[in-house]
C-alpha positions in Angstrom: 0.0 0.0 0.0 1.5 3.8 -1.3 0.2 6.5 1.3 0.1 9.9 -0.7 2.4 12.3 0.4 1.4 15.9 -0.8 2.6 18.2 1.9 3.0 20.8 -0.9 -0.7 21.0 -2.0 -2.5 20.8 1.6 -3.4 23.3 3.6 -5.3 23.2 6.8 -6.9 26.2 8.7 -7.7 26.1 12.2 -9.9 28.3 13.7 -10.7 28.1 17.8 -13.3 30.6 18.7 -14.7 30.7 22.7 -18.4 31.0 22.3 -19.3 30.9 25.7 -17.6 30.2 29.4 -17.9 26.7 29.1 -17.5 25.9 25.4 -14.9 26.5 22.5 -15.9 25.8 18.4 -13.2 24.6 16.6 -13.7 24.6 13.2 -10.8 23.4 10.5 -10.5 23.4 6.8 -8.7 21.1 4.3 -7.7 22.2 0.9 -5.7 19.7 -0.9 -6.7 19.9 -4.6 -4.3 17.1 -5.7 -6.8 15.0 -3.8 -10.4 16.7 -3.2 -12.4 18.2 -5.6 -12.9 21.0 -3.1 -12.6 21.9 0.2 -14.2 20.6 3.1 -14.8 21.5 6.6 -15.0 20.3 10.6 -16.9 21.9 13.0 -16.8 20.3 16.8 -17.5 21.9 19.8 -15.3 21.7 22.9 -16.7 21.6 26.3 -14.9 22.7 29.4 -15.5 19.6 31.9 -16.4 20.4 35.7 -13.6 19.9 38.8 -15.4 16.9 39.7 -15.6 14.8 36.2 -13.2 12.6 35.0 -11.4 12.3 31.9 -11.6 8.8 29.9 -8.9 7.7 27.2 -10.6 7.9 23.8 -9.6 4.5 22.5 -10.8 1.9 20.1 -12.9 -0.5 21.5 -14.5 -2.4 18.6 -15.4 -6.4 20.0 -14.5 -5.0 23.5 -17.7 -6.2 25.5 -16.3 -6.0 28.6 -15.6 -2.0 28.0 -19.2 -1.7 27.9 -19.8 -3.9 31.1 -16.7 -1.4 32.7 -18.4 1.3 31.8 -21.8 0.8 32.8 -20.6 -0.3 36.3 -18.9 3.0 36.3 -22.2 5.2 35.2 -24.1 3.1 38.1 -21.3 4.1 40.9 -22.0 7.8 39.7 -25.5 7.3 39.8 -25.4 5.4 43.1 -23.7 8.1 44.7 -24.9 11.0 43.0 -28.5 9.3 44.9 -26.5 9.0 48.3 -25.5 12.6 48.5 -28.9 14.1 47.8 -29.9 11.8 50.6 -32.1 9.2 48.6 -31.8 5.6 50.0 
């Protein structure tokens, strides 16, 4: 397999604007006529996480059942305790 190597076509703009105190768009643009017809873009918006939540590794976890099983015991615990400290048996 030949990867394409066109560093001097391609051209990438970034743009990070803060819309709000909790969020950031980031928006990007690729411009490679060698390989696309035109250019296209990516919006995502970026939220600012709380003191208090944590941070998971953004992996691939195609097959992995027990990341599923891992994960809903870990919503539960949040849920469980989330119910303890508003003082719901």
């Amino acid at each position: 397999m030949q990867i394409v190597q066109n560093q001097d076509y391609v051209q990438v703009d970034e743009r990070y604007t803060l819309v709000n105190d909790r969020g950031i768009l980031c928006t990007y643009t690729v411009t490679d006529p060698q390989i696309y017809q035109q250019p296209y873009s990516v919006e995502m918006l970026l939220h600012r996480m709380e003191a208090h939540e944590k941070m998971y590794e953004f992996a691939c976890h195609e097959d992995n059942y027990s990341m599923e099983i891992i994960l809903r015991g870990a919503r539960q615990q949040e849920h469980d305790e989330r119910l303890r400290q508003a003082g719901t048996p």
